[in-house]
PLY file of the C-alpha trace (Angstrom):
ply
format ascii 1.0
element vertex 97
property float x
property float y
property float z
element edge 96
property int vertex1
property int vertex2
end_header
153.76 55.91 110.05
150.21 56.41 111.03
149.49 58.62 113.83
148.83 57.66 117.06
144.86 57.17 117.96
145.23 58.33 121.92
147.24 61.22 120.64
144.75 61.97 117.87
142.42 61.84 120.71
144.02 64.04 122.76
144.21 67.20 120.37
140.43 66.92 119.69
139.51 66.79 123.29
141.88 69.46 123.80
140.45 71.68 121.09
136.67 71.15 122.59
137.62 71.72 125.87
140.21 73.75 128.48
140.83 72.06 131.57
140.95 74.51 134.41
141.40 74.02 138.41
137.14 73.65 138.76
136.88 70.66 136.42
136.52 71.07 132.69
135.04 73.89 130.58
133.18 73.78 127.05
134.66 75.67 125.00
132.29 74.94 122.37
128.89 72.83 122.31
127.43 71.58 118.78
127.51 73.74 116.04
128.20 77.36 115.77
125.18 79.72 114.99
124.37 80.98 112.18
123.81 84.86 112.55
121.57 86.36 109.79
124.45 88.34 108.12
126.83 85.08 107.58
123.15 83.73 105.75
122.97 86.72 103.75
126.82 86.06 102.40
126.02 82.38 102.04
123.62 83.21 99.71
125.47 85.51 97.91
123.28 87.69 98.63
125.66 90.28 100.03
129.33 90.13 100.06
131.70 90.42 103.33
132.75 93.71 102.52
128.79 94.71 101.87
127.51 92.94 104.99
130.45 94.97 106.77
129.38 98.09 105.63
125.98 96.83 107.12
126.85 96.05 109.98
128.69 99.52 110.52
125.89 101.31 109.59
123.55 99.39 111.77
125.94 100.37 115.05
125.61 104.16 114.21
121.93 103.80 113.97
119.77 102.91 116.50
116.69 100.52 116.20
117.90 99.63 112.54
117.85 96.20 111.76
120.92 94.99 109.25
118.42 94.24 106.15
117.54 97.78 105.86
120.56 98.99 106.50
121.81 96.68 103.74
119.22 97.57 101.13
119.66 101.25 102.67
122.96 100.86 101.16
121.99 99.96 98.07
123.68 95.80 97.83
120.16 93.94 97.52
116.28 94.99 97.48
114.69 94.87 100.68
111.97 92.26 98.94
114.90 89.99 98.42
116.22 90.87 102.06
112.96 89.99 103.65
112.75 86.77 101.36
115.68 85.55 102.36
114.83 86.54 106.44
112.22 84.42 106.03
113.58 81.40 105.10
116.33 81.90 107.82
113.86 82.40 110.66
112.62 79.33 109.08
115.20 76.98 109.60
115.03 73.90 111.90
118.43 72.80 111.09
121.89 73.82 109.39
123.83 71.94 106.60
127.49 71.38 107.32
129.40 71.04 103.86
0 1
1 2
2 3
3 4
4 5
5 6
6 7
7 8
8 9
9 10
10 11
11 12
12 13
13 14
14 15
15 16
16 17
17 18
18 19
19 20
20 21
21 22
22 23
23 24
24 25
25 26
26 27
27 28
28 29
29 30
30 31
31 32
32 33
33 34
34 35
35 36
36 37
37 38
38 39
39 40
40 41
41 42
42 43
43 44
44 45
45 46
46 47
47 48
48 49
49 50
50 51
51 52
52 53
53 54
54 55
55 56
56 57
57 58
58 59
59 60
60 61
61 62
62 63
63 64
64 65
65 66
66 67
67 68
68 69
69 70
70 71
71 72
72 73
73 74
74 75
75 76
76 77
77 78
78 79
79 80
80 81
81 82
82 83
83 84
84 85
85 86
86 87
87 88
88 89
89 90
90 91
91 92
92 93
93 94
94 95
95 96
């Protein structure tokens, strides 16, 4: 039995949005944004753990920025860091798979 298209419906609208006493509000508009971190682990440049441990040591230190804190660290060179900043700050558009 195939399921039912206005049911179907339903659950996607009601995944987008949340109805609430004002009208509805977006829970979510387009795609999600890429931070620079989730790029680095796409890449496999950096692991979750490794951009964790980045991302830690970034919040203790002020002013740092989570490439050098990463290459700080020891996971990746900072040339390959920068390298791969550039290409980020680069893009127009993000691939879905």
């Amino acid at each position: 039995m195939s399921p039912n298209p206005k049911t179907t419906n339903q659950r996607d609208i009601n995944h987008y949005f949340e109805y609430s006493s004002s009208g509805v509000e977006v829970l979510q508009d387009g795609l999600p944004e890429l931070h620079f971190g989730e790029y680095l682990v796409e890449r496999d440049i950096l692991d979750r753990f490794q951009l964790l441990r980045a991302l830690q040591m970034q919040d203790r230190t002020p002013g740092a920025r989570l490439g050098e804190c990463a290459a700080a660290l020891g996971y990746a060179p900072i040339q390959q860091i920068e390298r791969a900043y550039r290409e980020f700050a680069s893009l127009q558009t993000v691939l879905v798979a």
